[in-house]
VOLUM-462289 format. One line per field, with one value per residue (C-alpha): residue number from 0; residue in three letters; x, y, z. Coordinates in steps of 0.001 Angstrom, whole numbers, plus 524288, in hexadecimal, padded with zeros to 5 digits. Last residue first. Layout:
<atoms>
i <- [NUM, ...]
aa <- [ALA, ...]
c1 <- [X, ...]
c2 <- [Y, ...]
c3 <- [Z, ...]
</atoms>
This chain:
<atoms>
i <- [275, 274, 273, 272, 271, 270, 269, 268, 267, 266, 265, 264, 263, 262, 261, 260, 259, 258, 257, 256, 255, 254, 253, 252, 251, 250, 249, 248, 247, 246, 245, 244, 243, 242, 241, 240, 239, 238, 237, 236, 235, 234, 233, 232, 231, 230, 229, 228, 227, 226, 225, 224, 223, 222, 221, 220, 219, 218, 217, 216, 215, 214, 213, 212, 211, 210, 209, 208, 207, 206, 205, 204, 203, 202, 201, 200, 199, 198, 197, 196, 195, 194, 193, 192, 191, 190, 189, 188, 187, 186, 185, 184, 183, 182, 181, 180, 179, 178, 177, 176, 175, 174, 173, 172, 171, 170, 169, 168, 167, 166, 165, 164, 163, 162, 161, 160, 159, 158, 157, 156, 155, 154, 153, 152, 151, 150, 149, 148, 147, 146, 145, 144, 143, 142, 141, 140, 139, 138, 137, 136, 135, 134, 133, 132, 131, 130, 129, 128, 127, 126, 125, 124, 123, 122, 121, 120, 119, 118, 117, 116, 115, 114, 113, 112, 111, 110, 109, 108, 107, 106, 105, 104, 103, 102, 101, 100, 99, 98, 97, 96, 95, 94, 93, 92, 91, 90, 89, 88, 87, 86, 85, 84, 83, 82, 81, 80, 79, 78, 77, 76, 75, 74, 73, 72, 71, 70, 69, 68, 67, 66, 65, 64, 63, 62, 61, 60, 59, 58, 57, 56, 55, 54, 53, 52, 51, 50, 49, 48, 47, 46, 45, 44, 43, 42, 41, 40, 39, 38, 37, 36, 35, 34, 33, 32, 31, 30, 29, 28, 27, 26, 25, 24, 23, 22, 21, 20, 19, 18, 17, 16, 15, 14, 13, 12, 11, 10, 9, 8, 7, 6, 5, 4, 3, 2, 1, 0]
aa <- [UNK, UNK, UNK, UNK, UNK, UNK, UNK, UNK, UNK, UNK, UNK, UNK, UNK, UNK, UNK, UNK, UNK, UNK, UNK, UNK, UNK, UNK, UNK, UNK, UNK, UNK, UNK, UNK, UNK, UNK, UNK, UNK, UNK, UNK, UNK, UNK, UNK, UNK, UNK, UNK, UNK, UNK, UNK, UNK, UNK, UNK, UNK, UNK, UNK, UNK, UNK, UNK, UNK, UNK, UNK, UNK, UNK, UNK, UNK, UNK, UNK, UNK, UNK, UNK, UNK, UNK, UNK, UNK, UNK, UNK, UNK, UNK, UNK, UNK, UNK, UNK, UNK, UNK, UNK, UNK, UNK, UNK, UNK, UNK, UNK, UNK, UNK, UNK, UNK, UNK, UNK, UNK, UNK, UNK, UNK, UNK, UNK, UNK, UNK, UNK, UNK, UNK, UNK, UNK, UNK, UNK, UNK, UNK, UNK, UNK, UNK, UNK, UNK, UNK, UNK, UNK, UNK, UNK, UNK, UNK, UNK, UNK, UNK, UNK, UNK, UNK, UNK, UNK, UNK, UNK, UNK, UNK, UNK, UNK, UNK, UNK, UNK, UNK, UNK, UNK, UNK, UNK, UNK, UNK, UNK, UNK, UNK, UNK, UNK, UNK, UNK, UNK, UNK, UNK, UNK, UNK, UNK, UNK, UNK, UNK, UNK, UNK, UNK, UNK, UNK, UNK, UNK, UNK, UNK, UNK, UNK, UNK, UNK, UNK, UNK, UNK, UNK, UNK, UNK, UNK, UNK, UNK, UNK, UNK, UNK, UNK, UNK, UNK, UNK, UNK, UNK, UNK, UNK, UNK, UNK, UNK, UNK, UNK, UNK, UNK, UNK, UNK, UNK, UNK, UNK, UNK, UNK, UNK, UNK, UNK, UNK, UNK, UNK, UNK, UNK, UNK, UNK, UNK, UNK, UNK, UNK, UNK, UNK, UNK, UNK, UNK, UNK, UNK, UNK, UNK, UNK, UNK, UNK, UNK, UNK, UNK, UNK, UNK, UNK, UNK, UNK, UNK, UNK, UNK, UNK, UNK, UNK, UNK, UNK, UNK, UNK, UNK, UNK, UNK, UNK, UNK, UNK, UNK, UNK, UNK, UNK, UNK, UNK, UNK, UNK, UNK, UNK, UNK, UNK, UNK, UNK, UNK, UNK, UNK, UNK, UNK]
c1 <- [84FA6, 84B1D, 85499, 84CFA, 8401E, 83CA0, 84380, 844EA, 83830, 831A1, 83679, 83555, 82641, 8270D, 82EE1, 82228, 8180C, 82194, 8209B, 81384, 8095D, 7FC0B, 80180, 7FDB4, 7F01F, 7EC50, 7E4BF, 7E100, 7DF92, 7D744, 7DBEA, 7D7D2, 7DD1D, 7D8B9, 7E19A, 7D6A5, 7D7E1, 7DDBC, 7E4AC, 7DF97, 7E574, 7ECCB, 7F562, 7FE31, 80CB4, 8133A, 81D16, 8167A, 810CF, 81E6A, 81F95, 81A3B, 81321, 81430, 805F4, 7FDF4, 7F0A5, 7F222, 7F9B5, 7EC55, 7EF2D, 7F23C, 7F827, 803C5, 812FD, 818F8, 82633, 82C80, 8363A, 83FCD, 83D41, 83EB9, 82E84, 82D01, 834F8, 82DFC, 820D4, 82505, 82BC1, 81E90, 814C8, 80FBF, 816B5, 825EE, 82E79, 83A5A, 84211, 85077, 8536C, 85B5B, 85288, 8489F, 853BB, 8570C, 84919, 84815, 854B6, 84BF5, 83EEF, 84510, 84F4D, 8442F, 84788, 851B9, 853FC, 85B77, 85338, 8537A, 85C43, 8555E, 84C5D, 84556, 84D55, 84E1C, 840A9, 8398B, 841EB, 83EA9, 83171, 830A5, 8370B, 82CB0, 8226C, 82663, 8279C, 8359F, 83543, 83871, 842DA, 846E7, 85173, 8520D, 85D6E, 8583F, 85F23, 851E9, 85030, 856C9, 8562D, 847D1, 844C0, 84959, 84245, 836A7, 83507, 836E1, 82E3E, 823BF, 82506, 8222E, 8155A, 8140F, 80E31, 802E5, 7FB5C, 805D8, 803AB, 80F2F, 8171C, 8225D, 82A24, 82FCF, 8398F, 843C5, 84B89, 85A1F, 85F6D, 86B2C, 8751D, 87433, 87E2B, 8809B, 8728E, 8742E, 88052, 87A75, 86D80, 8743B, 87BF1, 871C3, 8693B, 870B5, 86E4A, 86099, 85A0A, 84FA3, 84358, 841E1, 8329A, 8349D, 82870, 826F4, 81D37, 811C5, 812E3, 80C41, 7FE87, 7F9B8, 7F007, 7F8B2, 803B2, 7F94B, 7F5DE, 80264, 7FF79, 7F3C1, 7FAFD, 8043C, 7F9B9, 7F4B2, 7E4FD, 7DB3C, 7D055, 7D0AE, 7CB39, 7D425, 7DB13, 7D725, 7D930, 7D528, 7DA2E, 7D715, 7CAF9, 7CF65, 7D79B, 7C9DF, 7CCF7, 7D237, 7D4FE, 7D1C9, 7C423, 7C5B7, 7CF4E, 7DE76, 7E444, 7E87A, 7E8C2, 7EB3A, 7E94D, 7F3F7, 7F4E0, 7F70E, 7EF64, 7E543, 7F0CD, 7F494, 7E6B4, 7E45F, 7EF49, 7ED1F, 7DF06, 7E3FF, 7E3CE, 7F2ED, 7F86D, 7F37F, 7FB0B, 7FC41, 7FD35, 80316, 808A7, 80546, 80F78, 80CCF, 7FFBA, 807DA, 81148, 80878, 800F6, 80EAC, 80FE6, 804AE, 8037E, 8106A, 80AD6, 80000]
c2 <- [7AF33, 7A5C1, 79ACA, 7990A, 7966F, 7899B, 77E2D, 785AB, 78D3C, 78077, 779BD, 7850C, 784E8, 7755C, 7786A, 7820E, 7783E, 76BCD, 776D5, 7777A, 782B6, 77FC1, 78744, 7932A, 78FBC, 79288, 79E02, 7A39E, 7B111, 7B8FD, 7C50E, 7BCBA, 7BCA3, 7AF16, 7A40A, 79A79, 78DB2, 78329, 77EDC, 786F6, 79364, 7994B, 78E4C, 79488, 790AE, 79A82, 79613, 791B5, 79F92, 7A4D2, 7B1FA, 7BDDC, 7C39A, 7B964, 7B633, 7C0CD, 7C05F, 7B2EC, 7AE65, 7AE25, 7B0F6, 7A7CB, 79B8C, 7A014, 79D75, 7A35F, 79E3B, 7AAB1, 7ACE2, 7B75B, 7C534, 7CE47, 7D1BD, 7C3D8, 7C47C, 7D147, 7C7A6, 7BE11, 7C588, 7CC41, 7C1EB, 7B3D1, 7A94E, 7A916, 7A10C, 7A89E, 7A374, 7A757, 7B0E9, 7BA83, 7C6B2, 7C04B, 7C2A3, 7CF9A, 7D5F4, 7D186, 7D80D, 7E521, 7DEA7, 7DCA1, 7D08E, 7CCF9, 7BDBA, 7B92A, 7AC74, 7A46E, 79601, 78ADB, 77F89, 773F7, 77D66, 77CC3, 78579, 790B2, 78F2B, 791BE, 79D68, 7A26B, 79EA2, 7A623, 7B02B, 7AFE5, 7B10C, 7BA60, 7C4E7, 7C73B, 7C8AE, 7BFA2, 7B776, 7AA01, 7A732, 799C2, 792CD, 7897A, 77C19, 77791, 76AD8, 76E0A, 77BB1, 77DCF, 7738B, 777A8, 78504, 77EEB, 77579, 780CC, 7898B, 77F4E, 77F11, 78CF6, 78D3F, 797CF, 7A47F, 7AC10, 7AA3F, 7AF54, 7BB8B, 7C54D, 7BBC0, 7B227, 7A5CE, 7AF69, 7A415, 7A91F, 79E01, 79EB6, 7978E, 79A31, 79A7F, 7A20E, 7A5DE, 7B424, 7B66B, 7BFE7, 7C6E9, 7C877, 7CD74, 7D825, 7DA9C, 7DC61, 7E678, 7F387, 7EDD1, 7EF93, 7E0DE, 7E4DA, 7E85A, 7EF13, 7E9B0, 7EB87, 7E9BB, 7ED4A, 7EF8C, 7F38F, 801EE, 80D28, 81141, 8159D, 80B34, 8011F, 80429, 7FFD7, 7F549, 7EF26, 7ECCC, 7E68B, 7DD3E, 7DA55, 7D60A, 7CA51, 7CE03, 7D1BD, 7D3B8, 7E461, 7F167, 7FC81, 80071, 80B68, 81925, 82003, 815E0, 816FB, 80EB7, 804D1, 7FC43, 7F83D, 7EBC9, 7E7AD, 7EC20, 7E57E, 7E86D, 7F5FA, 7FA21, 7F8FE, 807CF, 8145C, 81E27, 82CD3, 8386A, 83302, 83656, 82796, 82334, 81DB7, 815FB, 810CF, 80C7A, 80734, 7FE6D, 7F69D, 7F656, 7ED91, 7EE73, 7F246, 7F944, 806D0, 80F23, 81D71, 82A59, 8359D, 833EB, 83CFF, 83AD4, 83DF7, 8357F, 827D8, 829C9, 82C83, 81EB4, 817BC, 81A66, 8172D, 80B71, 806AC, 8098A, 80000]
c3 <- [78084, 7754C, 77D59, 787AD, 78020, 7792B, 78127, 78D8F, 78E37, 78B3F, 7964C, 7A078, 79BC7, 79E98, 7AC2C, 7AFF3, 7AE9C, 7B4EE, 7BFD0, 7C047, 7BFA6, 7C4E5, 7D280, 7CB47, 7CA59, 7D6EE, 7D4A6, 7C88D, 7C53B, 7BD16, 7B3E1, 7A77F, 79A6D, 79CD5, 79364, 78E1E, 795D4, 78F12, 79BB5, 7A761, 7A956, 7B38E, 7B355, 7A8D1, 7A54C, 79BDA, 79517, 78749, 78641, 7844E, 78B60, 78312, 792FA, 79BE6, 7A140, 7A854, 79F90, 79732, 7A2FD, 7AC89, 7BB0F, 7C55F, 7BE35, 7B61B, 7B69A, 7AC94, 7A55A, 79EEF, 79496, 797DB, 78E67, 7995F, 7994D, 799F2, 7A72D, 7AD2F, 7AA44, 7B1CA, 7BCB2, 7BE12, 7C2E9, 7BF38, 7BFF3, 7BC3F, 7B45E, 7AE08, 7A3D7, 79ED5, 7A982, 7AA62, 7A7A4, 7B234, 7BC76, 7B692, 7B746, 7C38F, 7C623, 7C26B, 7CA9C, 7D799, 7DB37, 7E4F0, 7E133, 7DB53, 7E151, 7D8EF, 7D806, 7E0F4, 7DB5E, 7E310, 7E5F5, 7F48C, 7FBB9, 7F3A5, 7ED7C, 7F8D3, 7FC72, 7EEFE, 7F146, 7FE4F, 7F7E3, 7EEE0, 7F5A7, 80008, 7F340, 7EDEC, 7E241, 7D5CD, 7D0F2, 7D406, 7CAB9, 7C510, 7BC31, 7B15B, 7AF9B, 7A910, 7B0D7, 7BDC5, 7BE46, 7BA1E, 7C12E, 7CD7C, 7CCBF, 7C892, 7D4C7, 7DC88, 7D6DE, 7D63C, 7E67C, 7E436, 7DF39, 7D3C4, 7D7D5, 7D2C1, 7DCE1, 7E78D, 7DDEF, 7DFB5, 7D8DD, 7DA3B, 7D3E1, 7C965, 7C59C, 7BC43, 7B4FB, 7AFBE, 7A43F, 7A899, 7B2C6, 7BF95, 7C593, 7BDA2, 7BDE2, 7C954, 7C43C, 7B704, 7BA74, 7C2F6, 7B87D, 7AFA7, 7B82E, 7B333, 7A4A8, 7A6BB, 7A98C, 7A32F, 7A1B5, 7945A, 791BA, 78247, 77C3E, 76D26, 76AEA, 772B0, 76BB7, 774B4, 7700C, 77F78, 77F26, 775D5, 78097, 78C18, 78543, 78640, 79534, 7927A, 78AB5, 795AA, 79D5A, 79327, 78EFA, 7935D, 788BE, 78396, 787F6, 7855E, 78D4F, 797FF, 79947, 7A64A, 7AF41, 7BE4A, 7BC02, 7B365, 7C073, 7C48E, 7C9BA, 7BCA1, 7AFBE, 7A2FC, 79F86, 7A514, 79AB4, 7A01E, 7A500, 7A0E2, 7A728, 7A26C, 7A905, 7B488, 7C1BB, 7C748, 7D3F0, 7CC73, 7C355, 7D1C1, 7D779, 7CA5F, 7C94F, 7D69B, 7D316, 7C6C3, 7B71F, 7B5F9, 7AABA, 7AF5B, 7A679, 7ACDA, 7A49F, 7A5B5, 7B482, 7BF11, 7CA5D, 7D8FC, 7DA19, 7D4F6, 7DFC3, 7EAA5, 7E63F, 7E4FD, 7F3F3, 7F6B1, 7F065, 7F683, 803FD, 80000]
</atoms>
């Protein structure tokens, strides 16, 4: 709350030109409220939730739901800004590299990034599968693991976990912060991750992506351009038509098995980690 505040005094001391409300919660519209903008623009009613239109001026135009990132781009159509071509320009900066050289210096490649946490317990992977796919992924593909994410009770806990349950636990990199995040993901060949930033910020780097979904619907939240034939779903059931749906789904997270994640790990080995 005191964080709110504080951003709230912030956001009443500077008028801005125009605001881009790019998030469809209450959490967003208490903020772009707060803005002093003429101009805000928001999702169309059909799209936004909780009532997040109502401190937007300008809206999109109505259209289906469809993948996040897409509403995103529509934005630049609104305001007649080129999509193409997309250059996210995240890093490492050259500043960073030796940082990222010095801490992968020990660690041999092909190199795995396990984003084992999020800031949805429901959205989390069990962690006794962790395990078991940490020491798999050493022993049958010869892969090294890195441990990355923050560093939330959770997933310390796992790290901990993981530490002294691994035959070969994983290098702990967790709470690096999000610019050596940035150079963890960088130097990795594959990353497998549920759910949550890291797995997107890794897409956006170029690194091919193994997603773990069960909570919320991929066709909405999935990996944005990732290889379709790596992504695992349980949010759906099979031959179910993919939901463009903001729902949820409880409790199918723990539908995902290892031998499920080893076969994705399978084909990323024989068909993609050498087009990178």
């Amino acid at each position: 709350m005191a964080g709110f505040v504080k951003m709230a005094m912030e956001l009443a001391d500077r008028p801005f030109d125009v605001v881009l409300d790019l998030q469809c919660y209450f959490k967003a519209t208490l903020l772009t409220a707060l803005c002093r903008s003429p101009i805000k623009i928001g999702l169309d009613p059909t799209r936004a939730r909780e009532f997040n239109w109502l401190a937007n001026n300008r809206h999109l135009p109505a259209k289906p739901i469809s993948h996040v990132q897409e509403h995103f781009l529509e934005f630049l159509d609104y305001l007649e800004i080129p999509r193409e071509p997309i250059e996210w320009n995240l890093g490492p900066w050259p500043q960073e590299r030796p940082w990222q050289e010095d801490f992968f210096r020990s660690i041999p490649r092909p190199r795995v990034a396990l984003v084992a946490g999020t800031s949805n317990p429901r959205k989390d992977w069990i962690p006794e599968s962790w395990i078991r796919l940490n020491d798999a992924l050493q022993d049958q593909f010869g892969l090294s693991t890195v441990l990355v994410g923050a560093k939330s009770p959770r997933e310390v806990a796992l790290g901990q976990k993981m530490a002294a349950e691994c035959r070969h636990p994983p290098v702990n990199a967790l709470g690096s912060g999000l610019r050596r995040l940035v150079a963890l993901l960088d130097g990795c060949d594959l990353v497998i991750s549920p759910d949550t930033g890291p797995l997107h910020l890794a897409g956006a780097l170029g690194k091919p992506v193994i997603g773990l979904y069960g909570y919320n619907s991929p066709a909405r939240v999935g990996p944005w351009q990732q290889d379709p034939r790596l992504l695992i779903d349980a949010f759906h059931e099979p031959g179910e038509k993919p939901q463009m749906t903001f729902r949820h789904r409880s409790g199918r997270m723990s539908r995902i098995t290892v031998e499920d994640v080893l076969a994705k790990v399978e084909i990323w080995k024989k068909e993609l980690s050498q087009k990178r």
